[in-house]
N, C-alpha and C positions, 0 to 999 in steps of 0.2 A: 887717175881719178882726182887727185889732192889737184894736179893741176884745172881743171876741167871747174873745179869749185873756187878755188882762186882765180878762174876770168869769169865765171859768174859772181863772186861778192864784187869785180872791181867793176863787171858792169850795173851791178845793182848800188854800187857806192857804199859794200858794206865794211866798215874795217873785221879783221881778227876780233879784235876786243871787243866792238861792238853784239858779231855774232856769238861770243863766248858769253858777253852778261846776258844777250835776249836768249838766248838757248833753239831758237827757232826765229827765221828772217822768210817772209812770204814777200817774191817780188815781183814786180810787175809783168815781169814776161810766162810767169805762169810755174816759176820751179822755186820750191819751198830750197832753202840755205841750212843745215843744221849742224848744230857745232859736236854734235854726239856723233854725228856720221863722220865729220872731219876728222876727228880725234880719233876716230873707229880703223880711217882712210888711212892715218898717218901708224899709226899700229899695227897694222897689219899689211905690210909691202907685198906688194904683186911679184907670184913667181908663178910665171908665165912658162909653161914648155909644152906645148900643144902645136901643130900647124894651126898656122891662122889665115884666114882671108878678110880684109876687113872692105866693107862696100863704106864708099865716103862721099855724103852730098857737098858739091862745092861750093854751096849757100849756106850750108851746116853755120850756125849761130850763135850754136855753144861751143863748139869745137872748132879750136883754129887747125890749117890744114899743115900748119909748121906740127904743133902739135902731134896731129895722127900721123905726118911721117915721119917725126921721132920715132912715138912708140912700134910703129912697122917695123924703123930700121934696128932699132935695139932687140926686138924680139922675133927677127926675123919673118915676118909676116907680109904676105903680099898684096900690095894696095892700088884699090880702083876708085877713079875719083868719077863719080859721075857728076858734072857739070851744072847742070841744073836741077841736082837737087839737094832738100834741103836735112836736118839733123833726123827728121822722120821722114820717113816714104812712106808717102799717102794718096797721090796725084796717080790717075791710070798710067801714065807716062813714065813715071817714078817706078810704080808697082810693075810694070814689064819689062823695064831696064834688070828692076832688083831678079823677076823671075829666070832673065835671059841669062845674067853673073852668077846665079844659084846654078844652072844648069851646068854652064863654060867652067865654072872651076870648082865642081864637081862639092861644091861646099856644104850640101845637104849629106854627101856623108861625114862627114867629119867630126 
Protein backbone atom coordinates (compact mmCIF):
# COMPACT_ATOMS: atom_id res chain seq x y z
CA UNK A 1 0.00 0.00 0.00
CA UNK A 2 2.86 2.64 1.24
CA UNK A 3 4.14 1.77 -2.31
CA UNK A 4 0.82 2.31 -4.32
CA UNK A 5 0.57 5.95 -2.55
CA UNK A 6 4.20 6.83 -3.40
CA UNK A 7 3.53 6.38 -7.32
CA UNK A 8 0.39 8.14 -6.79
CA UNK A 9 1.97 11.53 -5.08
CA UNK A 10 4.99 11.04 -7.79
CA UNK A 11 2.20 11.03 -10.42
CA UNK A 12 0.40 13.73 -8.78
CA UNK A 13 3.77 15.79 -8.20
CA UNK A 14 3.26 15.63 -4.58
CA UNK A 15 6.35 15.66 -2.28
CA UNK A 16 6.29 13.75 1.43
CA UNK A 17 6.44 17.25 3.10
CA UNK A 18 4.22 18.80 0.94
CA UNK A 19 1.35 16.03 1.73
CA UNK A 20 2.52 16.07 5.49
CA UNK A 21 1.92 20.22 5.80
CA UNK A 22 -1.53 19.89 3.50
CA UNK A 23 -2.87 16.98 5.59
CA UNK A 24 -4.95 16.02 2.52
CA UNK A 25 -3.77 16.31 -1.56
CA UNK A 26 -6.98 16.04 -3.93
CA UNK A 27 -5.60 15.05 -7.48
CA UNK A 28 -6.49 15.17 -10.69
CA UNK A 29 -7.14 11.64 -11.54
CA UNK A 30 -9.82 11.47 -9.06
CA UNK A 31 -8.03 9.77 -5.51
CA UNK A 32 -7.73 12.07 -2.70
CA UNK A 33 -3.51 11.71 -1.08
CA UNK A 34 -3.57 11.72 2.80
CA UNK A 35 -0.71 11.89 5.12
CA UNK A 36 -2.96 10.20 8.17
CA UNK A 37 -3.59 7.18 5.96
CA UNK A 38 0.26 7.20 4.99
CA UNK A 39 1.47 7.44 8.36
CA UNK A 40 -1.48 4.89 9.39
CA UNK A 41 0.15 2.49 6.08
CA UNK A 42 3.65 2.96 7.45
CA UNK A 43 2.43 1.75 11.15
CA UNK A 44 0.94 -0.88 10.59
CA UNK A 45 2.86 -3.49 8.13
CA UNK A 46 0.85 -6.01 6.32
CA UNK A 47 1.01 -9.73 7.58
CA UNK A 48 -0.46 -11.32 4.88
CA UNK A 49 -1.22 -15.40 5.49
CA UNK A 50 -4.25 -16.14 3.71
CA UNK A 51 -4.35 -17.95 0.17
CA UNK A 52 -4.66 -15.19 -2.29
CA UNK A 53 -5.70 -14.95 -5.84
CA UNK A 54 -5.25 -11.53 -7.04
CA UNK A 55 -7.06 -10.55 -10.69
CA UNK A 56 -4.72 -7.75 -12.38
CA UNK A 57 -5.81 -5.25 -15.26
CA UNK A 58 -2.90 -4.78 -17.51
CA UNK A 59 -3.93 -0.95 -17.96
CA UNK A 60 -4.21 -0.77 -14.14
CA UNK A 61 -2.98 3.04 -13.70
CA UNK A 62 -2.21 3.03 -10.11
CA UNK A 63 -0.63 -0.14 -9.84
CA UNK A 64 2.53 -0.96 -11.66
CA UNK A 65 2.52 -4.73 -12.82
CA UNK A 66 6.34 -5.07 -11.35
CA UNK A 67 4.62 -4.05 -8.20
CA UNK A 68 1.65 -6.71 -8.07
CA UNK A 69 4.04 -9.42 -8.93
CA UNK A 70 6.16 -8.50 -6.12
CA UNK A 71 3.61 -8.71 -3.72
CA UNK A 72 2.29 -12.12 -5.34
CA UNK A 73 5.71 -13.46 -5.27
CA UNK A 74 6.62 -12.48 -1.56
CA UNK A 75 3.16 -13.56 -0.34
CA UNK A 76 2.80 -16.42 -2.30
CA UNK A 77 -0.31 -15.50 -4.08
CA UNK A 78 -1.41 -16.47 -7.57
CA UNK A 79 -1.67 -13.97 -10.29
CA UNK A 80 -3.74 -13.34 -13.41
CA UNK A 81 -3.07 -10.55 -15.51
CA UNK A 82 -5.96 -9.78 -17.72
CA UNK A 83 -4.83 -7.60 -20.56
CA UNK A 84 -7.15 -5.27 -21.27
CA UNK A 85 -8.09 -4.32 -18.26
CA UNK A 86 -7.91 -1.69 -16.17
CA UNK A 87 -7.44 -0.76 -11.99
CA UNK A 88 -11.46 -1.14 -11.86
CA UNK A 89 -13.51 -3.84 -13.82
CA UNK A 90 -16.38 -2.16 -15.01
CA UNK A 91 -16.59 -2.78 -18.97
CA UNK A 92 -19.06 -5.98 -19.83
CA UNK A 93 -15.93 -7.59 -21.23
CA UNK A 94 -13.93 -6.81 -17.87
CA UNK A 95 -16.96 -8.03 -15.81
CA UNK A 96 -17.11 -11.64 -17.47
CA UNK A 97 -13.51 -12.21 -17.77
CA UNK A 98 -13.49 -11.18 -13.74
CA UNK A 99 -16.90 -13.69 -13.48
CA UNK A 100 -15.02 -16.53 -15.58
CA UNK A 101 -11.36 -16.16 -12.97
CA UNK A 102 -14.04 -16.08 -9.77
CA UNK A 103 -15.33 -19.43 -11.09
CA UNK A 104 -11.64 -21.10 -12.45
CA UNK A 105 -9.93 -20.50 -9.26
CA UNK A 106 -12.59 -21.23 -7.10
CA UNK A 107 -11.90 -17.55 -5.32
CA UNK A 108 -15.42 -17.00 -4.10
CA UNK A 109 -14.67 -19.37 -1.60
CA UNK A 110 -11.88 -18.26 0.02
Amino acid sequence: MEKLIADMMARANVTEDELKRRGVVHTDFGEDLSWDYLCYVRSHPICWDRPTAILYGGRDELTSLDTIRSFAEKHNADLTVMENGGHWFHTEEQMRFLDEWIIRTGSHDR
